[in-house]
MMTF fields as JSON, N, C-alpha, C and O atoms, coordinates in Angstrom:
{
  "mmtfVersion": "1.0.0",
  "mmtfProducer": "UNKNOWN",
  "numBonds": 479,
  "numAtoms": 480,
  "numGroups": 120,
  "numChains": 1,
  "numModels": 1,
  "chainsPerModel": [1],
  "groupsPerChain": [120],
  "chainIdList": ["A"],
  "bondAtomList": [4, 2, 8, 6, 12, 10, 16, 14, 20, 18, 24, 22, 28, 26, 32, 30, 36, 34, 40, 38, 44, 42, 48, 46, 52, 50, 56, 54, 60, 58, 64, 62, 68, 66, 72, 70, 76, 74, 80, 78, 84, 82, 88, 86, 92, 90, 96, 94, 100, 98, 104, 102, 108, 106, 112, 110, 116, 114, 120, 118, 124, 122, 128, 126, 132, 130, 136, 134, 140, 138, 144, 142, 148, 146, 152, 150, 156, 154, 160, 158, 164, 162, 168, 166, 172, 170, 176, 174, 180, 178, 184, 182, 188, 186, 192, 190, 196, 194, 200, 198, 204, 202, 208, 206, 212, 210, 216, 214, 220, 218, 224, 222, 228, 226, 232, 230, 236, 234, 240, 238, 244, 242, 248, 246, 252, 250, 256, 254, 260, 258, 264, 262, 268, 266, 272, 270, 276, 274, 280, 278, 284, 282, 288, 286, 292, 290, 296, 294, 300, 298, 304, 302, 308, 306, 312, 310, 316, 314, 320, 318, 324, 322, 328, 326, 332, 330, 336, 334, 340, 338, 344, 342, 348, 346, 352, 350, 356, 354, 360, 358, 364, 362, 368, 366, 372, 370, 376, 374, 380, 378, 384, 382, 388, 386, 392, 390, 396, 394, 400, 398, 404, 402, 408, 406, 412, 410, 416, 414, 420, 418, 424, 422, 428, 426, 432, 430, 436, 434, 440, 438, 444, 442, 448, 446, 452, 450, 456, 454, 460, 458, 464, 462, 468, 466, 472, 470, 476, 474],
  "bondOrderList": [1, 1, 1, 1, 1, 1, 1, 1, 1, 1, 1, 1, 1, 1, 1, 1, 1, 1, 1, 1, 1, 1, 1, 1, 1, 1, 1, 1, 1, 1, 1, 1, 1, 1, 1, 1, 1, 1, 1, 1, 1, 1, 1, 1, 1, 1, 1, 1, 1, 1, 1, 1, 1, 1, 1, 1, 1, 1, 1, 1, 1, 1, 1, 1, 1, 1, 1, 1, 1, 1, 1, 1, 1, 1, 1, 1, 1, 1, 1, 1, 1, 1, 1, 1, 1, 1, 1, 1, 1, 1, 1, 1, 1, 1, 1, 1, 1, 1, 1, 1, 1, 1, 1, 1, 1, 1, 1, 1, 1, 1, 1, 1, 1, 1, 1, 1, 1, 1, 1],
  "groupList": [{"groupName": "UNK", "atomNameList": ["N", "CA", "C", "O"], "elementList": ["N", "C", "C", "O"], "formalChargeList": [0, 0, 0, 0], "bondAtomList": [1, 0, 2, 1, 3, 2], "bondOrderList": [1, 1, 2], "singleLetterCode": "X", "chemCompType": "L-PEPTIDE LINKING"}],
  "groupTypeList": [0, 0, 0, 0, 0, 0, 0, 0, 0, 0, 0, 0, 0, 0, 0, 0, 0, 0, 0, 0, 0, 0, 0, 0, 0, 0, 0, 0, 0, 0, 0, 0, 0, 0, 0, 0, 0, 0, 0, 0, 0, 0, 0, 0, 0, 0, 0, 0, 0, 0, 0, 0, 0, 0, 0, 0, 0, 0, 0, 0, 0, 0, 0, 0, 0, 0, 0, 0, 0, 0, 0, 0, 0, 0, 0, 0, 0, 0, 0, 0, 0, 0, 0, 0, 0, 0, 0, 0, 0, 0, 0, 0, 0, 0, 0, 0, 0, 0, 0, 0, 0, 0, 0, 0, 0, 0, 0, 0, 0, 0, 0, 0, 0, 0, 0, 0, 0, 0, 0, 0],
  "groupIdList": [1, 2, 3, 4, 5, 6, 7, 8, 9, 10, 11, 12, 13, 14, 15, 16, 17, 18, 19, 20, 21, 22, 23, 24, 25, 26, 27, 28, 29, 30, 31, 32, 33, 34, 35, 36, 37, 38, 39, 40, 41, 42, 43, 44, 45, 46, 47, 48, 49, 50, 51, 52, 53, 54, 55, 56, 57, 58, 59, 60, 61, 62, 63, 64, 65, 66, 67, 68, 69, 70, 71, 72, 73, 74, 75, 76, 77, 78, 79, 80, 81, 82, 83, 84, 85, 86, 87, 88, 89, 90, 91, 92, 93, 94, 95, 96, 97, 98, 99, 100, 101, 102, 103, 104, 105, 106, 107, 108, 109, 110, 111, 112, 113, 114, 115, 116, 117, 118, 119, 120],
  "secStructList": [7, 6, 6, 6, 6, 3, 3, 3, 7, 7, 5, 6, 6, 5, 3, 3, 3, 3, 3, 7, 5, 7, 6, 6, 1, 7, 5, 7, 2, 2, 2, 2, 2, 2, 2, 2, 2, 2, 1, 2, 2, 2, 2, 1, 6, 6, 7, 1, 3, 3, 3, 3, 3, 7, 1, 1, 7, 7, 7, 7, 7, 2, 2, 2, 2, 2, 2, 2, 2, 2, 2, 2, 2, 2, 2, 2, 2, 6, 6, 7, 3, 3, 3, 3, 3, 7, 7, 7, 7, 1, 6, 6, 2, 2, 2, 2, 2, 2, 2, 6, 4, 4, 4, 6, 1, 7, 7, 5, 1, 7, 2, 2, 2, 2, 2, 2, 6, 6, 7, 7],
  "xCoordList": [0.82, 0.0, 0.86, 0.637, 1.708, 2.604, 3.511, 3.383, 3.958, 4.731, 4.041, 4.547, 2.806, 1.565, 1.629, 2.22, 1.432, 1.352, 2.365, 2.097, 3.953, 5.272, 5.935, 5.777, 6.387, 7.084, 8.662, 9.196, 9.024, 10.936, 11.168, 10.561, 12.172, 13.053, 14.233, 14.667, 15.059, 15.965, 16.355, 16.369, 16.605, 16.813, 18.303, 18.462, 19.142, 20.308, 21.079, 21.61, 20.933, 22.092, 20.914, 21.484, 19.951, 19.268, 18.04, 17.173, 18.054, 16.548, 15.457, 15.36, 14.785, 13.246, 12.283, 12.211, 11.701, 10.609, 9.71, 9.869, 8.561, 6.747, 5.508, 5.373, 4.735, 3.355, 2.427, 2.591, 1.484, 0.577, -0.75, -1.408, -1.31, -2.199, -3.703, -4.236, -4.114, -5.934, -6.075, -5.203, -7.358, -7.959, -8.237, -8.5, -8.284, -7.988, -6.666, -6.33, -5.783, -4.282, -3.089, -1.871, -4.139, -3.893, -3.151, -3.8, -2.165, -1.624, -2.339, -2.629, -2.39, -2.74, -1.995, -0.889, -2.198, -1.732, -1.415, -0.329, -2.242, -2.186, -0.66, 0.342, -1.007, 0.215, 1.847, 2.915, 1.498, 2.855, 3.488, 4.671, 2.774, 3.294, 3.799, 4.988, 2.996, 3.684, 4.653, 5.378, 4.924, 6.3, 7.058, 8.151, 7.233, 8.271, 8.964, 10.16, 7.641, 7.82, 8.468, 9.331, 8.244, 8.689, 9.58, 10.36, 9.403, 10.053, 11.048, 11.706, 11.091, 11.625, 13.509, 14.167, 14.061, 15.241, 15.989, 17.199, 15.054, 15.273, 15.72, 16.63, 14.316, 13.967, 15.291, 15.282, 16.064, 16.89, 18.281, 19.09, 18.455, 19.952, 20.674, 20.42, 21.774, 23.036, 23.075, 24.035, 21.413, 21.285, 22.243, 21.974, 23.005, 23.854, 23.143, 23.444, 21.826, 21.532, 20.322, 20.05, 19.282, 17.774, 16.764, 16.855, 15.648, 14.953, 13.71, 13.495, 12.83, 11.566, 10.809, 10.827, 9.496, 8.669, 7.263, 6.4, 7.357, 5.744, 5.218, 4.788, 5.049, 3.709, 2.407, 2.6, 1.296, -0.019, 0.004, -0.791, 1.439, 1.373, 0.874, 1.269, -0.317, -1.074, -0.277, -0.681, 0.48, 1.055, 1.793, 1.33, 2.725, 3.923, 4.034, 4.307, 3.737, 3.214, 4.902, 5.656, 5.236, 6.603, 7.002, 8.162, 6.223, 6.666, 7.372, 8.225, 7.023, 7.569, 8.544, 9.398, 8.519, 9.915, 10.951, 11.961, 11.126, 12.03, 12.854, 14.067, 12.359, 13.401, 13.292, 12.709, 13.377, 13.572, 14.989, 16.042, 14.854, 16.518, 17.216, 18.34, 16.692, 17.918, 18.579, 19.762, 17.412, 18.12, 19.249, 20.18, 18.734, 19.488, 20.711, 21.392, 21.126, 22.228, 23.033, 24.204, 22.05, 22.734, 23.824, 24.989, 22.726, 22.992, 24.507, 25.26, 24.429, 25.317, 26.82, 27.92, 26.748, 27.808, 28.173, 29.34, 27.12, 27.751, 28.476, 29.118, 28.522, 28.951, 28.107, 28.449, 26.719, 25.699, 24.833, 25.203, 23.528, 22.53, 21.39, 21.279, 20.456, 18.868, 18.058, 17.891, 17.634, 16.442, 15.349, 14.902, 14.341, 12.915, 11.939, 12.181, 10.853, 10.216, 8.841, 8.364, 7.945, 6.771, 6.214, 5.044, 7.03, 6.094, 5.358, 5.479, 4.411, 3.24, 1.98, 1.389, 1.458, 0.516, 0.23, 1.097, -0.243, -0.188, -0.117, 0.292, -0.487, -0.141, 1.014, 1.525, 1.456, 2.618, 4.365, 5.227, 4.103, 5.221, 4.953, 5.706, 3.948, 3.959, 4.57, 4.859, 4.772, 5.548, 6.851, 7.508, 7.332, 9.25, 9.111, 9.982, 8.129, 8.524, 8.911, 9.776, 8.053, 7.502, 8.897, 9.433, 9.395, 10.36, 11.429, 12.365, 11.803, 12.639, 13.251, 14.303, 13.048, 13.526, 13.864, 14.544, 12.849, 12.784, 14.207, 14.598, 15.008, 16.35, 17.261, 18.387, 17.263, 17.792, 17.802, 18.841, 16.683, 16.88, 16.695, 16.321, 17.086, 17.323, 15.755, 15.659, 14.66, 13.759, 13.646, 14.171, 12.868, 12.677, 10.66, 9.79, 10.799, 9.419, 8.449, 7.272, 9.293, 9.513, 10.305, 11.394, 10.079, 10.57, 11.877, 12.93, 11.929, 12.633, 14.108, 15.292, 13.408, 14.132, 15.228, 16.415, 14.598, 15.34, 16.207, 17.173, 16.132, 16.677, 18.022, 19.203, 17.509, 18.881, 19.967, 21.141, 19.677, 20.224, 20.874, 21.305, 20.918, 21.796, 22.169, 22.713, 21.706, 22.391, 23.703, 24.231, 24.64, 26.061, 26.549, 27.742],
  "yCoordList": [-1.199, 0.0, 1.258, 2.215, 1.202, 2.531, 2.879, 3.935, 2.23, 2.444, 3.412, 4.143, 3.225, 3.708, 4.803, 5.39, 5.511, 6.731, 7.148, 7.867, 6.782, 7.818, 7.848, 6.708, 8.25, 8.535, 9.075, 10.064, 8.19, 8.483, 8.667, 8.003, 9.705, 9.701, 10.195, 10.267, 10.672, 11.291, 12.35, 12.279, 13.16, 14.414, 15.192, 15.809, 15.202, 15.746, 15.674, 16.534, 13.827, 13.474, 13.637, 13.02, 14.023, 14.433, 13.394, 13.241, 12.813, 12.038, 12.415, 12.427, 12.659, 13.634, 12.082, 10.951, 12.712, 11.86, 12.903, 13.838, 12.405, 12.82, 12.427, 11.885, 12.345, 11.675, 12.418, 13.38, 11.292, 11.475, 12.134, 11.6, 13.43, 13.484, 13.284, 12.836, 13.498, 13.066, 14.393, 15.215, 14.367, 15.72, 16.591, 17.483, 16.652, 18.396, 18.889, 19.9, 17.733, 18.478, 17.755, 17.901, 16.895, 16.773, 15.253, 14.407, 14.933, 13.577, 13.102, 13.609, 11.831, 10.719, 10.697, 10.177, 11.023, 11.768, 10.399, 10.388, 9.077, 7.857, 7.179, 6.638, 7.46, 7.113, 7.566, 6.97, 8.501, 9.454, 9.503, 9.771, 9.277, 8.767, 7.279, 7.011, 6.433, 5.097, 4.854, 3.927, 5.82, 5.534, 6.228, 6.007, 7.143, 7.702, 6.975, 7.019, 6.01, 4.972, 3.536, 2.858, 3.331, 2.017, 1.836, 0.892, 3.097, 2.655, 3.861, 3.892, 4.68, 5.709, 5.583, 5.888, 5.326, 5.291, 3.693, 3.473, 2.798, 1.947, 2.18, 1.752, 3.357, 3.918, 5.082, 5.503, 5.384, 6.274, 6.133, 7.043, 4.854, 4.236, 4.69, 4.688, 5.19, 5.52, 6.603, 6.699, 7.677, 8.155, 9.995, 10.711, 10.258, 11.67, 12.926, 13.889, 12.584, 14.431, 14.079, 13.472, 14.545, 14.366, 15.279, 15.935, 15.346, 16.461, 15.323, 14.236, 16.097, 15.467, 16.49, 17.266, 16.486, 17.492, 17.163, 16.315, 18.235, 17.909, 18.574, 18.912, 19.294, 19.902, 18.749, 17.587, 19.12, 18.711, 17.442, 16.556, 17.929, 17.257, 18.495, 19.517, 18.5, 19.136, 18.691, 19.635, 18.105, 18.105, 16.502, 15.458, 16.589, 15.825, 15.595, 16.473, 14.183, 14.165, 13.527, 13.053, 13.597, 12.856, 11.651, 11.541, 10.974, 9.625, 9.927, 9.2, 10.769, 11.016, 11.985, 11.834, 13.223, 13.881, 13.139, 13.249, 12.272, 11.576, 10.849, 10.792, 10.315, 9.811, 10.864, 11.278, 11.5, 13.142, 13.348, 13.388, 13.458, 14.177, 13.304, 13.511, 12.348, 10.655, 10.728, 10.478, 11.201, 11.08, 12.592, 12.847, 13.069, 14.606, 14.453, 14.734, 13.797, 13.459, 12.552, 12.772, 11.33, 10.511, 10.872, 10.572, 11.721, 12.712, 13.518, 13.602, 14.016, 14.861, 13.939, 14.461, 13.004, 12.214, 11.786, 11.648, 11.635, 11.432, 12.451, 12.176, 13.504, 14.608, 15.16, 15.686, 14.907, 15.248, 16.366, 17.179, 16.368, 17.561, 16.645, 15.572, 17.431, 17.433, 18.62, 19.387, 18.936, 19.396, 19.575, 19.071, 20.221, 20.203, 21.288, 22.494, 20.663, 21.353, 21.656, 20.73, 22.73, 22.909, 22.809, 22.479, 23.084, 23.14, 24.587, 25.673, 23.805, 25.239, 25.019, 26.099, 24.303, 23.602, 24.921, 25.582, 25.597, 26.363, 25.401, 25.879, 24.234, 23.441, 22.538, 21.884, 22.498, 21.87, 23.222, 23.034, 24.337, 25.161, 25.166, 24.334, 25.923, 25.897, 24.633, 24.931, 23.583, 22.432, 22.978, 23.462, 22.839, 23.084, 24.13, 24.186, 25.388, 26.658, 26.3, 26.66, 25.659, 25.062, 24.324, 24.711, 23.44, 22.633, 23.165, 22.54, 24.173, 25.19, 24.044, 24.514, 23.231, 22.313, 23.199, 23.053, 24.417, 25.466, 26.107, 26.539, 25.972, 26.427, 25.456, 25.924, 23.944, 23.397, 22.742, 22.688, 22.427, 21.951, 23.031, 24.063, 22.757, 23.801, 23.588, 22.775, 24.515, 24.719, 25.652, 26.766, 25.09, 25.789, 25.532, 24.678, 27.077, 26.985, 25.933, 25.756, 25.09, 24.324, 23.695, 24.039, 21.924, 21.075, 21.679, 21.062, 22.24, 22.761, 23.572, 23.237, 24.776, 25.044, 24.467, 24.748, 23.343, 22.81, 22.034, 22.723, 21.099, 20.399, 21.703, 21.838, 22.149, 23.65, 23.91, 24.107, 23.909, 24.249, 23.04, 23.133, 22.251, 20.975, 19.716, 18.626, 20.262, 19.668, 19.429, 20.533, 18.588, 18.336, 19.687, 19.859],
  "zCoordList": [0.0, 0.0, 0.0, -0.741, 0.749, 1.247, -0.588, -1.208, -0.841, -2.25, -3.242, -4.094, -2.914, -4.033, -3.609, -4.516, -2.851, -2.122, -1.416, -0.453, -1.725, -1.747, -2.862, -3.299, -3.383, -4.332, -4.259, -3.758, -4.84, -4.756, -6.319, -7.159, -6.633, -7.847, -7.667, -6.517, -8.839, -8.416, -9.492, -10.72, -8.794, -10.117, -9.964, -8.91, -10.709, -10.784, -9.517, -8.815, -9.407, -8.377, -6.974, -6.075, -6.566, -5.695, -5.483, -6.343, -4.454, -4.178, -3.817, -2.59, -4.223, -4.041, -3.536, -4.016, -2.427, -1.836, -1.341, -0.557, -2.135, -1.866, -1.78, -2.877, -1.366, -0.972, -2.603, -3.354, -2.471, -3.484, -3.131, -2.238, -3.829, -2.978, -3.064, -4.079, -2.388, -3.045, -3.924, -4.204, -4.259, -5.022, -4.812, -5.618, -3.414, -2.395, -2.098, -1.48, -2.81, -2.63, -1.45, -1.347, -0.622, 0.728, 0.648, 0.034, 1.076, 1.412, 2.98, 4.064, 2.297, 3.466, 4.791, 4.648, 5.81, 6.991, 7.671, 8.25, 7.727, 8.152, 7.357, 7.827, 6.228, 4.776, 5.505, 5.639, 5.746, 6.051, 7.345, 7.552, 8.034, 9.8, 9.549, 9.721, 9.191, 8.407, 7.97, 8.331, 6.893, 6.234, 6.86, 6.338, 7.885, 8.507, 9.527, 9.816, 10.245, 11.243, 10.258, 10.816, 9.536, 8.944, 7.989, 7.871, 7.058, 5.441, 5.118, 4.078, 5.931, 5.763, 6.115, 5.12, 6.923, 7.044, 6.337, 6.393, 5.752, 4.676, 3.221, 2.512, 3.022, 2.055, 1.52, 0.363, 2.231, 2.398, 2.823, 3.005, 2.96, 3.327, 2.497, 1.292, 3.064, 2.325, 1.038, 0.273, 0.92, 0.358, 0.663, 1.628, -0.118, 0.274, 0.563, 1.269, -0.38, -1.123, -1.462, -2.498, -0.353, -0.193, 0.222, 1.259, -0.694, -0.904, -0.488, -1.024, 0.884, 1.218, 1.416, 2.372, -0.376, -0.679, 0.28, 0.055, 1.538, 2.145, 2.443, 3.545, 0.413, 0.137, 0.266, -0.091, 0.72, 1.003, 2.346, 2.657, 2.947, 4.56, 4.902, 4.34, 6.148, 7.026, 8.132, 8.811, 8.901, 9.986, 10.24, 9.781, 10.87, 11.142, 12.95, 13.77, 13.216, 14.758, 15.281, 14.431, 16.515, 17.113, 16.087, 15.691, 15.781, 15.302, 13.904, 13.395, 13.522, 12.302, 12.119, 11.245, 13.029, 13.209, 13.743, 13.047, 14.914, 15.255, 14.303, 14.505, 13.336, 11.761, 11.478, 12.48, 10.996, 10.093, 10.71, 10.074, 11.9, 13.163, 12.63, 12.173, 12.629, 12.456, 11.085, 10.855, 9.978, 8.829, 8.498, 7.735, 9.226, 9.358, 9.182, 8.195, 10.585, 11.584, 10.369, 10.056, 9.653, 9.098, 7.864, 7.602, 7.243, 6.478, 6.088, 5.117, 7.434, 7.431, 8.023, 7.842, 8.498, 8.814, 7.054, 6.686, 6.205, 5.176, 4.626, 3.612, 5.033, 4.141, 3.086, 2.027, 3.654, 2.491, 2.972, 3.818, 2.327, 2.402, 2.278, 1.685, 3.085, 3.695, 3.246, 4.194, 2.407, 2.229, 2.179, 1.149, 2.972, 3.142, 2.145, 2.1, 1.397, 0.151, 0.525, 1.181, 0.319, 0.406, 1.898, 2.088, 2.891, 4.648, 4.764, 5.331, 3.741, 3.406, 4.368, 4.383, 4.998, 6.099, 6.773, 6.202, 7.412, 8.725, 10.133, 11.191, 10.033, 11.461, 11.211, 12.12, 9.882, 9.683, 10.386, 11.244, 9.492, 9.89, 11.269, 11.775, 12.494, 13.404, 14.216, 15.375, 13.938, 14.472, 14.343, 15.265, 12.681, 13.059, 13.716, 14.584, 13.732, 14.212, 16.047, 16.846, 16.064, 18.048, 18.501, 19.54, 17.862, 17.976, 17.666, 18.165, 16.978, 16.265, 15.029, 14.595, 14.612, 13.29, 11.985, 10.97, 12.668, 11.426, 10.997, 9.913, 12.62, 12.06, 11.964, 12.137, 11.701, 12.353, 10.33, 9.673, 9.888, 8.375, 7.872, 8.429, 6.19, 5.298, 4.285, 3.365, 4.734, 4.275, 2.887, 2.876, 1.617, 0.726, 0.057, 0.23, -0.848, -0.689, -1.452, -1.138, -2.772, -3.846, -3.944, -3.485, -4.874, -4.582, -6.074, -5.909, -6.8, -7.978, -6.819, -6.853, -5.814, -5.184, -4.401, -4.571, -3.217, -2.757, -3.974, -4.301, -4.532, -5.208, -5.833, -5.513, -6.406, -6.906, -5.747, -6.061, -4.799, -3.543, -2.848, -1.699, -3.347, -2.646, -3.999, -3.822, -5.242, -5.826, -6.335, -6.203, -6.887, -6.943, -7.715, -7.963]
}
């Protein structure tokens, strides 16, 4: 189920991961706590230079920031880059803002953006 509704590619050296969304725009909120808890630091092994677009995430609960830090951390032990695309939500920003994550990853407003900004 989960495969159907994330989406991985890669664009100029860069791994872009995004949720699919229904027809109001909105990703599966059940979908996305899921794969953060299960498939996500699998999904992302040994990856350098990663762009995670979450436009039409409405909000991101503990279970799912806690891998986010992890892949951060992992990240950057590689000598790589983390990029975050579209935290356009109003209860989504208020989280990194709350947690301060906001200064902590490198937020852009588009997944075109980030990707420009941490590509090789």
């Amino acid at each position: 189920m989960l495969p159907d509704l994330v989406r991985t590619e890669v664009v100029n050296g860069v791994t872009v991961l995004s949720f699919v969304k229904d027809v109001n725009g909105q990703a599966n909120l059940d979908a996305v706590r899921a794969f953060f808890t299960a498939q996500f630091q699998t999904r992302t092994a040994g990856v350098k230079r990663l762009v995670i677009d979450l436009s039409g995430v409405a909000t991101l609960d503990s279970a799912s920031l806690g891998p986010l830090v992890q892949k951060l951390r992992d990240i950057q032990t590689l000598k790589g880059k983390l990029a975050l695309a579209g935290v356009d939500a109003p209860a989504l920003r208020e989280i990194f803002s709350l947690t301060r994550f906001d200064k902590v990853f490198a937020m852009h407003p588009n997944r075109d953006k980030a990707i420009s900004a941490i590509a090789e």
